[in-house]
Z-matrix of the N, CA and C atoms (Angstrom, degrees):
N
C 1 1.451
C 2 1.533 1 108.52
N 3 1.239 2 119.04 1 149.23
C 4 1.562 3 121.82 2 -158.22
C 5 1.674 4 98.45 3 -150.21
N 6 1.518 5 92.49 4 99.31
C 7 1.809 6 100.78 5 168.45
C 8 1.231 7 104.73 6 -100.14
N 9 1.853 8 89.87 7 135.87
C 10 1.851 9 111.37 8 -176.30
C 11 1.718 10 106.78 9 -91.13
N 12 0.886 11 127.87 10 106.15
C 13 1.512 12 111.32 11 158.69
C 14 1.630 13 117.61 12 -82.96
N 15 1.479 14 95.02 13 148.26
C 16 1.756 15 96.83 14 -165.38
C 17 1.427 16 73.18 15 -135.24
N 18 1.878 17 119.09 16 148.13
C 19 1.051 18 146.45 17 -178.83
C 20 1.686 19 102.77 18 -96.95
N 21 1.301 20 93.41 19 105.30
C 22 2.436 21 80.76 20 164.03
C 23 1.047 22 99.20 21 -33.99
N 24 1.847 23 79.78 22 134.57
C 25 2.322 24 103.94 23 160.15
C 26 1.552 25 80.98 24 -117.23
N 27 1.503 26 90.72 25 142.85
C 28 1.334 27 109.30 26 147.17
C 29 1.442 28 116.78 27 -129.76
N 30 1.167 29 115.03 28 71.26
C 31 1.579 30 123.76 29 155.90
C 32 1.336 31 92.19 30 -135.53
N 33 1.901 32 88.77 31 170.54
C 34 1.473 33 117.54 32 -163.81
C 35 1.904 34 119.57 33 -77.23
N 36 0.989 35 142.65 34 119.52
C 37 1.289 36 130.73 35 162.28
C 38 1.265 37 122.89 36 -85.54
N 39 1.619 38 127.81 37 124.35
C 40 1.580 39 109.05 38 172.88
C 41 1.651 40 73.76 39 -130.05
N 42 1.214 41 102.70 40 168.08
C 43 1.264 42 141.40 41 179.58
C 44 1.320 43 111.43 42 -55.59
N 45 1.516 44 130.74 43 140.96
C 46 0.876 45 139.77 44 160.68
C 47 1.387 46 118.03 45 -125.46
N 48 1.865 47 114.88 46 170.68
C 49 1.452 48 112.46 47 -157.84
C 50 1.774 49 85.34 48 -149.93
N 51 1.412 50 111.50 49 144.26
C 52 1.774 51 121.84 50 174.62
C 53 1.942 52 105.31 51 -26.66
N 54 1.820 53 106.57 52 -57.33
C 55 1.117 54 120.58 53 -142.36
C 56 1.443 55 96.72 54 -77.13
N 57 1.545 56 126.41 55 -39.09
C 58 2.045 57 119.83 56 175.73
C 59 1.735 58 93.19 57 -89.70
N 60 1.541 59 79.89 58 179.23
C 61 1.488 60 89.22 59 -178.39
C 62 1.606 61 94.64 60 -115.06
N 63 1.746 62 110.56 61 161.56
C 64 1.494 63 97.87 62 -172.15
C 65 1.331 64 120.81 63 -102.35
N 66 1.476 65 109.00 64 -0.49
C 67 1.791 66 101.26 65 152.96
C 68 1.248 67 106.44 66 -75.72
N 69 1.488 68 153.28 67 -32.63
C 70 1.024 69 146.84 68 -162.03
C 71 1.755 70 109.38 69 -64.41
N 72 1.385 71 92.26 70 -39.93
C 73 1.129 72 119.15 71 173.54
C 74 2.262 73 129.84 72 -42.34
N 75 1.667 74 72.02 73 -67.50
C 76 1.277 75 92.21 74 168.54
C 77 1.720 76 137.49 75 -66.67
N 78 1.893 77 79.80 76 -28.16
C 79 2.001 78 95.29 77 175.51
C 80 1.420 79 88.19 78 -58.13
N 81 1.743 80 118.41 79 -83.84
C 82 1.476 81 111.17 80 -170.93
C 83 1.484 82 108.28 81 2.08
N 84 1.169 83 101.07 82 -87.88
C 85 1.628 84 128.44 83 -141.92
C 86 1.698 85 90.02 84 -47.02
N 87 1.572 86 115.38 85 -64.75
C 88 1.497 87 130.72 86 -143.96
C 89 1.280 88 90.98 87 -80.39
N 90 1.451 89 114.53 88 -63.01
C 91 1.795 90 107.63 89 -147.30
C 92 1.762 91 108.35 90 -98.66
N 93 1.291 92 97.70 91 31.69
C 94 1.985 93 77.60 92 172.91
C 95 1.484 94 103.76 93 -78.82
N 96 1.334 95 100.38 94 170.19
C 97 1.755 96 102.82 95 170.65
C 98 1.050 97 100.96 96 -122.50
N 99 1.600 98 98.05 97 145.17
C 100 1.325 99 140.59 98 -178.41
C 101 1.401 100 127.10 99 -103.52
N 102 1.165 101 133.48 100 165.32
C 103 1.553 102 138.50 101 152.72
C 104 1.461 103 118.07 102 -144.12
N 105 1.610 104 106.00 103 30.35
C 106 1.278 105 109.68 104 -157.76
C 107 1.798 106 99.30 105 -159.66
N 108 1.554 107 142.14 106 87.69
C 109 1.416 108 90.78 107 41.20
C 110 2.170 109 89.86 108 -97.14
N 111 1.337 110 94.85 109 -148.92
C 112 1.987 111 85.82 110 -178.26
C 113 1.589 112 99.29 111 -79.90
N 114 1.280 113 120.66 112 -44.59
C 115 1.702 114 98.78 113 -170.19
C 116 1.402 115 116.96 114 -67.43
N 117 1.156 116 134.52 115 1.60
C 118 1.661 117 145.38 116 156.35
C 119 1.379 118 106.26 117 -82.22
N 120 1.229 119 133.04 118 -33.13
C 121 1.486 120 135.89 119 177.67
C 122 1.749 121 99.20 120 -79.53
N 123 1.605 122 123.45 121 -55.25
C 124 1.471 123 110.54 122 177.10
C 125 1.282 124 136.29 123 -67.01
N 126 1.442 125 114.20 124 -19.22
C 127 1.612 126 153.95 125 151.10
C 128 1.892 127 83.60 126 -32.49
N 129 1.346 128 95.01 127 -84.27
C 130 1.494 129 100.81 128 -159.87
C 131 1.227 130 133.93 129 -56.75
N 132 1.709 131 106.50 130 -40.13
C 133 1.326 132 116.35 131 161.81
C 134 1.622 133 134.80 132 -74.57
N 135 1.476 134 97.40 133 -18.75
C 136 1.602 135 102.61 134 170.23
C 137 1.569 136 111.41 135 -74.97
N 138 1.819 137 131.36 136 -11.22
C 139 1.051 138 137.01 137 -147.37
C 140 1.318 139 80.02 138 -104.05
N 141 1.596 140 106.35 139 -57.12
C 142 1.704 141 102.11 140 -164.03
C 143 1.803 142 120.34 141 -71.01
N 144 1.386 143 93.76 142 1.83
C 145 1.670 144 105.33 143 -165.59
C 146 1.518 145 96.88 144 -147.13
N 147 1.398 146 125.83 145 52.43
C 148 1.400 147 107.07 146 -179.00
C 149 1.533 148 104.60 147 -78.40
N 150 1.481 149 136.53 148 -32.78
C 151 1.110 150 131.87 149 173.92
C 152 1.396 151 127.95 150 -52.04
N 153 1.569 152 112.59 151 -43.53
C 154 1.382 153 111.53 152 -179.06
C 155 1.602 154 106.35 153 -81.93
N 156 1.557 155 125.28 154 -1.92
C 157 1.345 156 106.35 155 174.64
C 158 1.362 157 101.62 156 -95.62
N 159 1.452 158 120.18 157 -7.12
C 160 2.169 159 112.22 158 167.35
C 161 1.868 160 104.50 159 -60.95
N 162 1.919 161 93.42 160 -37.72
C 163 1.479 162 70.83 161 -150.80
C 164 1.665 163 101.52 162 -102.84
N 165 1.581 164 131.31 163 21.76
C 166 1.441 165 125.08 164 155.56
C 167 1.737 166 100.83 165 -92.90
N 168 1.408 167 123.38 166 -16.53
C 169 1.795 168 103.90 167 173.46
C 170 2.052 169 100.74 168 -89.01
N 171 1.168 170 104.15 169 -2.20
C 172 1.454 171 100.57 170 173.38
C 173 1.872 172 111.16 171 -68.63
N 174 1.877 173 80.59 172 -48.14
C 175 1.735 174 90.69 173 -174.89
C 176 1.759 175 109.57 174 -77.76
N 177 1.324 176 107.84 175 -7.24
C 178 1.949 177 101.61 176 178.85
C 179 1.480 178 104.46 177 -96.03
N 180 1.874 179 118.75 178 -42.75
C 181 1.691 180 90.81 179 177.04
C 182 1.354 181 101.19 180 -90.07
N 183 1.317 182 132.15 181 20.96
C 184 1.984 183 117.79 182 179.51
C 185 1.327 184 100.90 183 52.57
N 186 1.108 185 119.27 184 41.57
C 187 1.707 186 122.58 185 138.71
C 188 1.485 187 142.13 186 -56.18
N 189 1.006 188 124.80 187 101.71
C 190 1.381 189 91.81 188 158.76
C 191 1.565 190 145.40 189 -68.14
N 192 1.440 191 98.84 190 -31.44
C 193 1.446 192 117.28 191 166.61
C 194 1.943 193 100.27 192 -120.72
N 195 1.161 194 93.70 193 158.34
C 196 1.457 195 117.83 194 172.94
C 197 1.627 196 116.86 195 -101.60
N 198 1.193 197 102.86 196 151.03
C 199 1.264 198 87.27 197 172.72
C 200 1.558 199 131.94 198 -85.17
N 201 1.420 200 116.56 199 166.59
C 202 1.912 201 112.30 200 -173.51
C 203 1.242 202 107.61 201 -51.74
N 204 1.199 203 143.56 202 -57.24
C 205 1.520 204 147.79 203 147.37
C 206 1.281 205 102.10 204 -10.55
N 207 0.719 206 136.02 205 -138.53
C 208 1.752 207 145.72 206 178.98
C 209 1.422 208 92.53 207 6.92
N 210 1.878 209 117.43 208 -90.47
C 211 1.549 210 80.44 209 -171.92
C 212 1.516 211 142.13 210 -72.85
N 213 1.540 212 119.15 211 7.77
C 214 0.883 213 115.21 212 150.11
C 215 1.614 214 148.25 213 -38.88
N 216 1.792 215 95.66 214 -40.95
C 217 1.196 216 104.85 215 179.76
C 218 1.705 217 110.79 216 -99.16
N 219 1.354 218 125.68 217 30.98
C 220 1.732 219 151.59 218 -167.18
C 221 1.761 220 79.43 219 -124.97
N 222 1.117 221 108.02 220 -71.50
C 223 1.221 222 93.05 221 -164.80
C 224 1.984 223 115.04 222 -74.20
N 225 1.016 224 97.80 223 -34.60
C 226 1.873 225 94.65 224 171.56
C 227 1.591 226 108.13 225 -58.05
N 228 1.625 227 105.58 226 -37.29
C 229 1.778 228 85.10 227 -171.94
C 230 1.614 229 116.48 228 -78.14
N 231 1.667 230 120.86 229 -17.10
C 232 1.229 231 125.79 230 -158.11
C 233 1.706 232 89.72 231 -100.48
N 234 1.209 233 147.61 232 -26.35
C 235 1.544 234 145.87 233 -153.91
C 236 1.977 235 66.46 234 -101.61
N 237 1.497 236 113.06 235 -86.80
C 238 1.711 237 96.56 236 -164.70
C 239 1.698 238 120.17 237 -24.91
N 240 1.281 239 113.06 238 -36.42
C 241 1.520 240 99.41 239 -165.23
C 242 1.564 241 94.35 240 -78.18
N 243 1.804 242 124.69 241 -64.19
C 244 1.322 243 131.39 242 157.88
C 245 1.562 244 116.91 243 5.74
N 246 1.592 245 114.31 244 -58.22
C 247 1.381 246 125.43 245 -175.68
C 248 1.521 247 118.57 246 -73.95
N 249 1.819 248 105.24 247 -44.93
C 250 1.339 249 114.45 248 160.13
C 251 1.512 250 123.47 249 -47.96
N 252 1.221 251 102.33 250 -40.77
C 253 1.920 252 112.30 251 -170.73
C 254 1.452 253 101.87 252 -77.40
N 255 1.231 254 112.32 253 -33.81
C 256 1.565 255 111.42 254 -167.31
C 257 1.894 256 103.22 255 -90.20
N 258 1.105 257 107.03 256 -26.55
C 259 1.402 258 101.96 257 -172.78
C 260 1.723 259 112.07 258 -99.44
N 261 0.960 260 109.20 259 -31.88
C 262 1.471 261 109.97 260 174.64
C 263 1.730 262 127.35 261 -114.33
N 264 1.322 263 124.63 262 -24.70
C 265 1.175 264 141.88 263 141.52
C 266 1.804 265 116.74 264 -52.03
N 267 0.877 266 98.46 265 -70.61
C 268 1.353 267 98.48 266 174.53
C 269 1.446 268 142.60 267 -103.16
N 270 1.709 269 94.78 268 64.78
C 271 1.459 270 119.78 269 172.57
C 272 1.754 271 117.85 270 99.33
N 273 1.650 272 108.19 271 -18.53
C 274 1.555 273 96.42 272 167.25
C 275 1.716 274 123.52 273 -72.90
N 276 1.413 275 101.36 274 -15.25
C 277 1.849 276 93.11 275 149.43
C 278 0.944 277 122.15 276 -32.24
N 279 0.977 278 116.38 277 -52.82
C 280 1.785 279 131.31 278 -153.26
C 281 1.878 280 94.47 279 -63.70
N 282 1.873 281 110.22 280 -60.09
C 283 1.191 282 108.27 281 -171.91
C 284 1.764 283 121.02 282 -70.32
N 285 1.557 284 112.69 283 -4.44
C 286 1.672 285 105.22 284 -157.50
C 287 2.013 286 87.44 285 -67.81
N 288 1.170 287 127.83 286 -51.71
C 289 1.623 288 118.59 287 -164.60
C 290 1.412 289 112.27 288 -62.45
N 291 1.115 290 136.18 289 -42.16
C 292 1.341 291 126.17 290 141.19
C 293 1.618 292 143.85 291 -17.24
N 294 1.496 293 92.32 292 -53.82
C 295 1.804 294 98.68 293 178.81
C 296 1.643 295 83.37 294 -88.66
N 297 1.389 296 136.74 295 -62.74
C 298 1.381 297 110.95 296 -170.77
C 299 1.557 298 116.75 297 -27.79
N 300 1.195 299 99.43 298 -57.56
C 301 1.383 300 104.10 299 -169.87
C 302 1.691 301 120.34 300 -42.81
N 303 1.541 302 97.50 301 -53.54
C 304 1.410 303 108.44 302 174.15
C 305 1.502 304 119.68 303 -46.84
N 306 1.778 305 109.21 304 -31.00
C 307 1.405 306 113.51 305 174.90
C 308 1.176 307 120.60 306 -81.86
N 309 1.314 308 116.34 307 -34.74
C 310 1.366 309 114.99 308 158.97
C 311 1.722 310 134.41 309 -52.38
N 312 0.713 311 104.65 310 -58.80
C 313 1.531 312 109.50 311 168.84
C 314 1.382 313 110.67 312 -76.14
N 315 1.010 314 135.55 313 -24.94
C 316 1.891 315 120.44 314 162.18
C 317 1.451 316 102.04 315 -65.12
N 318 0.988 317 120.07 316 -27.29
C 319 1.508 318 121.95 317 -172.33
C 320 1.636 319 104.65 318 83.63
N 321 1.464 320 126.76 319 18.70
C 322 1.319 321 124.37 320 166.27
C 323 1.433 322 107.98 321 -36.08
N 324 1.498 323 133.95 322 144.20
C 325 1.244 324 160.35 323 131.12
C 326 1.758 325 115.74 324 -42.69
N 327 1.890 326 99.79 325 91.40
C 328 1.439 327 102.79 326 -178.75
C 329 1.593 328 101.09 327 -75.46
N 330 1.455 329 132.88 328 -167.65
C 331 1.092 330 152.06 329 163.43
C 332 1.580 331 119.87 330 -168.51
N 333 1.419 332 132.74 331 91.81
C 334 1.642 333 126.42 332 -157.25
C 335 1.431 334 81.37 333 -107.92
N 336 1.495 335 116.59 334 127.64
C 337 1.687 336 100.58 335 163.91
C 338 1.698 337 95.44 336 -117.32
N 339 1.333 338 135.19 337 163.54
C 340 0.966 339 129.82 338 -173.00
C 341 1.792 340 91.79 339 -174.73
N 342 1.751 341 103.06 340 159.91
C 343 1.358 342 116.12 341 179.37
C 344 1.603 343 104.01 342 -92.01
N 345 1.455 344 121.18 343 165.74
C 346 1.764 345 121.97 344 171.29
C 347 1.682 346 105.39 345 -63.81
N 348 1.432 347 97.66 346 -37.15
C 349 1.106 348 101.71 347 -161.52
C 350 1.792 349 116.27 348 -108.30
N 351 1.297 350 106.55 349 50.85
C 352 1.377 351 99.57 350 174.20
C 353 1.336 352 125.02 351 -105.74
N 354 1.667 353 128.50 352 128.70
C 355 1.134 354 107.74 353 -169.46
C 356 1.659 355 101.59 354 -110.75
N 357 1.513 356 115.19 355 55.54
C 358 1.163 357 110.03 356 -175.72
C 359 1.709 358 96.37 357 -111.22
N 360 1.140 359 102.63 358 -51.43
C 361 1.603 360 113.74 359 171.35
C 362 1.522 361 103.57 360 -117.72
N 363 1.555 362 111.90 361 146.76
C 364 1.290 363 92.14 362 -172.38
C 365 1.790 364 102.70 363 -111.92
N 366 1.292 365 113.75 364 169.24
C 367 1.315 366 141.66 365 175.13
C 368 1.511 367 90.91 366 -16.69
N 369 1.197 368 111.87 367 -87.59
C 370 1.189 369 135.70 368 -160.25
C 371 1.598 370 116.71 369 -26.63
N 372 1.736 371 103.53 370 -56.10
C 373 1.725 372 111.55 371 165.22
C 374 1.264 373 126.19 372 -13.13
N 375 1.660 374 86.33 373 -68.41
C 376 1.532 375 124.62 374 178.93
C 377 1.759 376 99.72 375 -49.98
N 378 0.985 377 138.38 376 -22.12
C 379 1.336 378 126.61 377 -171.31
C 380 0.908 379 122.05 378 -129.37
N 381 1.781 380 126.88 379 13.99
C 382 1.397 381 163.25 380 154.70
C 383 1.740 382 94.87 381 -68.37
N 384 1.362 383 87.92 382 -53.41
C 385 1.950 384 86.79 383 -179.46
C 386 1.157 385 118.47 384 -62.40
N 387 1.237 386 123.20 385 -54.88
C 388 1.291 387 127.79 386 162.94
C 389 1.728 388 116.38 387 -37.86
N 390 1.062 389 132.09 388 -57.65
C 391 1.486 390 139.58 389 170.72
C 392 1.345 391 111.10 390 -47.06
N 393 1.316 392 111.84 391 -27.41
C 394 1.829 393 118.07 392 -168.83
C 395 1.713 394 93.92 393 -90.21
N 396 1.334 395 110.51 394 -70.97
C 397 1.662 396 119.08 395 179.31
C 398 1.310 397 120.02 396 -96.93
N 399 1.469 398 118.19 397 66.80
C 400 1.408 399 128.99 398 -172.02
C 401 1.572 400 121.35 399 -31.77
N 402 1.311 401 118.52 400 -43.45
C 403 1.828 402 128.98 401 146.77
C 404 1.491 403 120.75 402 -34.48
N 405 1.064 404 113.53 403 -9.64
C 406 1.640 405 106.86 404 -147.24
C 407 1.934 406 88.74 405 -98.23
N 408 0.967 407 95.69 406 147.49
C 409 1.698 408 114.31 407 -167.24
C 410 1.622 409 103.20 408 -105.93
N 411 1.695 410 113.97 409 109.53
C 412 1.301 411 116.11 410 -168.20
C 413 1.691 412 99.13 411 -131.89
N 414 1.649 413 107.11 412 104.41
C 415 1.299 414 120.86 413 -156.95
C 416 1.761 415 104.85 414 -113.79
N 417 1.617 416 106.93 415 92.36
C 418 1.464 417 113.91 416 -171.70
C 419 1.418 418 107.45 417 -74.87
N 420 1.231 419 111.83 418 142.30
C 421 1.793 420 120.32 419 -176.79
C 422 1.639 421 95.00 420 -100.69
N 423 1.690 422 102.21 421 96.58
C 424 1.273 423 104.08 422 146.01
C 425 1.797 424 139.40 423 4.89
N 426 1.290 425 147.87 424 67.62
C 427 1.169 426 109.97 425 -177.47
C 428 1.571 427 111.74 426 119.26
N 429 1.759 428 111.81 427 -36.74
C 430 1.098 429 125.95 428 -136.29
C 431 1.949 430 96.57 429 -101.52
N 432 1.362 431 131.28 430 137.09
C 433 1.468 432 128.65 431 147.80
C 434 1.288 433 108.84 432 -74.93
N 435 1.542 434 89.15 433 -174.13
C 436 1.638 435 111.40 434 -168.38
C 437 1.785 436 114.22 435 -50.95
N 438 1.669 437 92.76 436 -29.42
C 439 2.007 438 101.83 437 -169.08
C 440 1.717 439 103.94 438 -88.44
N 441 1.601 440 89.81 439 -39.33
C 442 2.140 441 96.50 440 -170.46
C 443 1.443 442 114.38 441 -50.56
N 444 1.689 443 113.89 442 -26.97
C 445 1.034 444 101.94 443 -178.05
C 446 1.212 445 117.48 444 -51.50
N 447 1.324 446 123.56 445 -43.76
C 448 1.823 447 104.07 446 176.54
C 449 1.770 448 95.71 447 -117.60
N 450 1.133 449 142.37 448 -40.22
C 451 1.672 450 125.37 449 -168.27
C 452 1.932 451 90.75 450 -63.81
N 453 1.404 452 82.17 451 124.06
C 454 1.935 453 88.11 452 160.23
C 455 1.498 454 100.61 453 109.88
N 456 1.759 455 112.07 454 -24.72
C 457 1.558 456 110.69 455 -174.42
C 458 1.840 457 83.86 456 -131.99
N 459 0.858 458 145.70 457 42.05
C 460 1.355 459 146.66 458 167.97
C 461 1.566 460 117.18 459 -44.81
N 462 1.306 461 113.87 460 -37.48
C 463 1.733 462 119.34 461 162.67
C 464 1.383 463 108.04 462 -64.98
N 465 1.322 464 113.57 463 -88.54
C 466 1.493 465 121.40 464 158.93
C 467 1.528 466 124.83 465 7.35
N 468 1.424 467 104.86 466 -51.62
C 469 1.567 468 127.03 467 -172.30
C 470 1.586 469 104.37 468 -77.63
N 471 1.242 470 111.48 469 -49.19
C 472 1.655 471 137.13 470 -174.77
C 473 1.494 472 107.53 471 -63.60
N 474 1.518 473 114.10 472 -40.04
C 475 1.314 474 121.29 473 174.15
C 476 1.652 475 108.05 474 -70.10
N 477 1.641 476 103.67 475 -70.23
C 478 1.628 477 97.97 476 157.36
C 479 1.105 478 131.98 477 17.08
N 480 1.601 479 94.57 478 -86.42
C 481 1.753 480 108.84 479 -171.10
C 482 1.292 481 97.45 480 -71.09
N 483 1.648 482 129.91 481 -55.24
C 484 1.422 483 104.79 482 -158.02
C 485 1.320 484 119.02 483 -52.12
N 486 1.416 485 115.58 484 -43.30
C 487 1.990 486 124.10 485 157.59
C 488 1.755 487 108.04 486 -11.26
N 489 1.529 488 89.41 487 -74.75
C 490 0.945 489 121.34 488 -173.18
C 491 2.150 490 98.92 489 -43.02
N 492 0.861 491 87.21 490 -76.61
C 493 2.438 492 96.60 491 -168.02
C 494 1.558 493 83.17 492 -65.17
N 495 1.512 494 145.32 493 -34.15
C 496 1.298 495 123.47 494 179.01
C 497 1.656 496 119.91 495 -70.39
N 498 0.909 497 120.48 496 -24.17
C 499 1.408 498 135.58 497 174.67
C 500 1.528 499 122.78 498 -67.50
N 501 1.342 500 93.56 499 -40.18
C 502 1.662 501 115.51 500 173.16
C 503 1.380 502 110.76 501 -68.60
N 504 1.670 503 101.93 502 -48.28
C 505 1.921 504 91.72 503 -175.95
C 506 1.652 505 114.58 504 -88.43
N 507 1.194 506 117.61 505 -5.58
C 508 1.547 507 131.84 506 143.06
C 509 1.695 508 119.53 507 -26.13
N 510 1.765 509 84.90 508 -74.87
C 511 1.468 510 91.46 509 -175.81
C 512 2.034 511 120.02 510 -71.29
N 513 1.359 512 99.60 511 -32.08
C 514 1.563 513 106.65 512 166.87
C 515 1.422 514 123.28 513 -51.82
N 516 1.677 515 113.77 514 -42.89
C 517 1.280 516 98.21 515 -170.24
C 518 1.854 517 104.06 516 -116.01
N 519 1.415 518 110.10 517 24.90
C 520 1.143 519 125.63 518 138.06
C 521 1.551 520 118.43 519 -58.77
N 522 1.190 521 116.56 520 -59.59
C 523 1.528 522 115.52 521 173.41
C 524 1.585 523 125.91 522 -25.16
């Protein structure tokens, strides 16, 4: 018996076809710029400028240091986009139909959870996966953005997964 561990992705999958290429693909989708609505515009500009927004909230509260919070979320938005650009922009398109595939036919146990309302990855990804690993269980949070999915439902989330890791050792020692 042969257990696969697969590491969470959190980047986006859309579909690809022989005739585009799938970074080309993905620029579309990911990197246009916006100013519309604003949290896609601050998304973008804090990514492309995470430095100069440490050091104009340095110069508005007269900080010298900021707090971990704040740069926490400098550094979550610029490493998230970083990870996005590097993994799906630049050539992990290429690999997502492949590892689907591999999950599909092992019969790996998908799980996509995602909010209705996230405009970080959109809906759609989420249902690219589904199309690739027809098994695969893609459970939209009502209501929810890219963060609600778990800040605000943190039990909820906790229950989730255990579903989620109880199901798994179900099917393992079913074998």
């Amino acid at each position: 018996m042969y257990q696969v561990d697969f590491q969470s992705q959190n980047f986006p999958y859309f579909i690809t076809s022989e005739e585009e290429d799938p970074s080309e693909i993905a620029l579309k989708r990911l990197a246009y710029k916006s100013v519309w609505p604003p949290l896609l515009f601050g998304s973008a500009f804090m990514t492309w400028h995470h430095k100069t927004w440490e050091k104009i909230l340095k110069l508005v509260t007269r900080k010298r240091k900021l707090s971990f919070l704040v740069m926490d979320l400098f550094r979550h938005t610029h490493h998230s986009a970083w990870h996005t650009m590097h993994n799906v922009i630049c050539g992990g398109a290429k690999m997502m139909d492949p590892c689907l595939e591999i999950l599909r036919r092992v019969g790996a146990r998908v799980t996509v959870v995602q909010g209705s309302r996230d405009q970080v990855v959109p809906v759609e990804c989420s249902n690219n996966i589904k199309v690739m690993v027809p098994d695969a269980e893609v459970k939209i949070i009502k209501g929810a953005n890219h963060n609600k999915v778990i800040m605000g439902r943190e039990k909820q989330f906790a229950e989730d997964l255990e579903h989620i890791w109880d199901s798994v050792n179900d099917a393992v020692n079913s074998r």
